[in-house]
N, C-alpha and C positions, 0 to 999 in steps of 0.2 A: 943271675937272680939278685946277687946283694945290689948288683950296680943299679938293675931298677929300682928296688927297694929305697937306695939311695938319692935318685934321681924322686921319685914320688917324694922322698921325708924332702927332698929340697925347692919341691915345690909347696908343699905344705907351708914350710917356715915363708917362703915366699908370699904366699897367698895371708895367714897369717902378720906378715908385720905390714904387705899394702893396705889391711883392713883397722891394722892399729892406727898408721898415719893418717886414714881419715878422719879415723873418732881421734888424734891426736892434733892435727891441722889447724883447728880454730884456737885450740889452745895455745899453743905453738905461735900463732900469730899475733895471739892476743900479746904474751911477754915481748915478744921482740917491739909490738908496734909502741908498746909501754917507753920503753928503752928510746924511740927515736924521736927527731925531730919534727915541727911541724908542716914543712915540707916535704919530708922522707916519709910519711904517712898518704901525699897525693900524688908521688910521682907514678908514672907508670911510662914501663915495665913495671914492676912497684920491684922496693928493693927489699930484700930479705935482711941483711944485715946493715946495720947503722954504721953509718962513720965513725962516729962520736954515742955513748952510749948517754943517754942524758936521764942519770937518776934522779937529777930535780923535777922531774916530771912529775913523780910521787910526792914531793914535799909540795909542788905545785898543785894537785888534786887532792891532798889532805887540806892546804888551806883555802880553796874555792868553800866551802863554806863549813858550816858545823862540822864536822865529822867525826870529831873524838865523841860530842852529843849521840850523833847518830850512832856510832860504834858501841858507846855502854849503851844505847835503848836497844841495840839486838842485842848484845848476851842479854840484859833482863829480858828481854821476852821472848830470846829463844830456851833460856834454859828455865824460866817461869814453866812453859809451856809443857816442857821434858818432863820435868820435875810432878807438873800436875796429872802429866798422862801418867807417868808410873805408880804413882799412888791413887788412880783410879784404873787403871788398865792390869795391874798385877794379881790384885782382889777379884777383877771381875773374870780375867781370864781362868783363874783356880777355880770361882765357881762353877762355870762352864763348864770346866774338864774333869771337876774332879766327883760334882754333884749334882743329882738330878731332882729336879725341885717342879711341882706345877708352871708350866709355863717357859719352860726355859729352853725348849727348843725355838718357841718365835722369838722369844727375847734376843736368839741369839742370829734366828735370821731377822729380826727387824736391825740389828747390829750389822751384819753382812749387808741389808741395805743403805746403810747410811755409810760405809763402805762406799759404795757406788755413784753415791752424791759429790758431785764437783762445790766447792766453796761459794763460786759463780750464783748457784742456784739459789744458794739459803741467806747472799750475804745482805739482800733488799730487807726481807725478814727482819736480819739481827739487828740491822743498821737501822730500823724504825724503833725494835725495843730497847736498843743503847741509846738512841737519840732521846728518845719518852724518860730513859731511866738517867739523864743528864752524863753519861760517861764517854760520848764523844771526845775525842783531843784527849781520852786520857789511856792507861794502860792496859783497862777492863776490857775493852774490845776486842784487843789485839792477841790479850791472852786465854779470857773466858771461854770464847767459844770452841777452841779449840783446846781445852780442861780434860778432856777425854779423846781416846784415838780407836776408831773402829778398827784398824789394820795393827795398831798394837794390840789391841784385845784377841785378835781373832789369830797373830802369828805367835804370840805366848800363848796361848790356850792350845795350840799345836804340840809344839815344847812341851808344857804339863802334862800335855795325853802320851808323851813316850813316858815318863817317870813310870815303871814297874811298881804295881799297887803293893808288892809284898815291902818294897821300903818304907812305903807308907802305913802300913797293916803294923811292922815292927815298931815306927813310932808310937805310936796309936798306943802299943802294948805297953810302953817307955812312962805312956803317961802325959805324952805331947801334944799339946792344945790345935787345934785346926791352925791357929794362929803362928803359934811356934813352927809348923809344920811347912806352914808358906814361905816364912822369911830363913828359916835355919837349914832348909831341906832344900827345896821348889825352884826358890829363888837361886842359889849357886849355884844348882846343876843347871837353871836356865841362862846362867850368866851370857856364851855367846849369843845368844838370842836375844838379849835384853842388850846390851851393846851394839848389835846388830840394829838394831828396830831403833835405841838410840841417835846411833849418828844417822836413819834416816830420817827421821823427826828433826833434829838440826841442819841437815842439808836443805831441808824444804824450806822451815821456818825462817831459817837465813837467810835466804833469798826471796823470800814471801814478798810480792811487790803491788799485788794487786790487794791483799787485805788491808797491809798500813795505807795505803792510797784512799783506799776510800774512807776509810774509820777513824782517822786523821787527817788536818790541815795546819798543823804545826810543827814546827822544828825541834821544841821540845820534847817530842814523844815519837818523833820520824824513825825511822830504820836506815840502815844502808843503803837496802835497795832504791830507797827514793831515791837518796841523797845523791846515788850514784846516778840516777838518771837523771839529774839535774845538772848533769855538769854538760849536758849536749845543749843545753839551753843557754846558746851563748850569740849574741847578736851578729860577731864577724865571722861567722862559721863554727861549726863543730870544732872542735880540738880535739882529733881522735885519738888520739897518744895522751892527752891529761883525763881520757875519757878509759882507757885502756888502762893505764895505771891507778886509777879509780876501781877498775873491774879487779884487778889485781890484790889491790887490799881486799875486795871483797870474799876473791876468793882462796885467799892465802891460809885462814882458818878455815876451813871445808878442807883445803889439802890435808892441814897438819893433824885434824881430828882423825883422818882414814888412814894416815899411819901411823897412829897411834892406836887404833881399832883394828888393822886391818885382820889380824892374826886373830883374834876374835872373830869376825866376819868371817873366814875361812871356817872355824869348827861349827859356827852356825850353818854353814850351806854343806858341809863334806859329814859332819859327824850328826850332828840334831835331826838332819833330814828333812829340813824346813827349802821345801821347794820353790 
């Protein structure tokens, strides 16, 4: 009995690490093809390891064009963005959960619809009242409309609804303002959850490629993601290795945010009960 046992646990881990190395594969190729030369990127067989490891390849796709440009215009409008959703998305999810006011069940499913809306849909819209409202080419576009987060609203409002009313019933008795009760109370215990919902509000916006695209045609207010796809645009062929090492700064911060959070992430999905 144990040897089946054994034999099942060892296909498990089996099955288990062949379905990591898929979702692990593209990654995987990406560093290595970083690393090689531009030859060693069209041979085929194609070859896994590099002769020669060629980290100029990096110092080569940082200076293909603006980059350090492009690099501070994502942190300003990834963490712009962050910053504006939790001071609208923390107030509104406490109202949600914690208060029931005329109207505030459609309020909160017309929120759940707008949830549902792809960017795709509503960007014609915004890009005709940015363009009207002269803020084309500048940061308003890229940060404004997305000032508030349906799916942060609606997974902190989740959070708030475990808090036991009798802790809040105690403040209350203490003398503590609705206010005080949000940011001293609310907020710490929602901490994994707002960490959580953070780094995915930055993984998104950080790679955001189709909003600065259209809402933008300058260098001075581009993102990475353009920038990054700029670098295929090169008249003797692709250079997929200076193209690959491009992807690599891009996504060297997305790695180092998730373990910095990850541990976080963990009490949000194992203890909050946020599904």
């Amino acid at each position: 009995m144990s040897i089946l046992r054994l034999s099942l646990k060892g296909i498990e881990w089996v099955g288990f690490a062949m379905v990591a190395l898929i979702f692990l594969f593209p990654f995987i190729w990406m560093v290595l093809t970083s690393v090689k030369s531009l030859d060693e990127t069209t041979v085929f067989p194609p070859k896994w390891i590099p002769h020669i490891f060629h980290w100029e390849n990096f110092v080569q796709a940082w200076q293909a064009g603006p980059f350090m440009t492009y690099f501070m215009n994502s942190i300003f409008v990834t963490f712009g963005i962050l910053i504006l959703q939790l001071v609208t998305g923390i107030p509104a999810a406490y109202a949600f959960a914690r208060f029931r006011f005329k109207g505030s069940k459609i309020l909160f499913g017309l929120t759940l619809i707008a949830l549902m809306i792809p960017p795709q849909v509503t960007f014609l819209p915004v890009f005709i009242q940015m363009s009207g409202w002269g803020f084309i080419n500048t940061y308003v576009p890229l940060i404004l409309p997305y000032a508030a987060s349906a799916f942060g609203i609606f997974m902190l409002r989740q959070s708030f609804m475990q808090v036991p009313e009798e802790v809040l019933e105690a403040a209350r008795l203490d003398q503590a303002s609705e206010w005080r009760i949000l940011w001293r109370i609310m907020v710490p215990m929602a901490r994994p959850v707002l960490v959580t919902f953070g780094l995915f509000s930055f993984i998104y916006h950080w790679n955001d490629y189709f909003w600065t695209l259209v809402m933008t045609n300058q260098d001075t207010v581009r993102t990475l993601p353009v920038g990054i796809a700029r670098l295929k645009a090169s008249e003797g062929g692709v250079a997929w290795n200076i193209v690959m090492a491009g992807n690599m700064i891009l996504v060297v911060p997305i790695l180092l945010a998730f373990f910095i959070a990850q541990r976080q992430i963990i009490k949000a999905f194992v203890y909050s009960g946020v599904k």
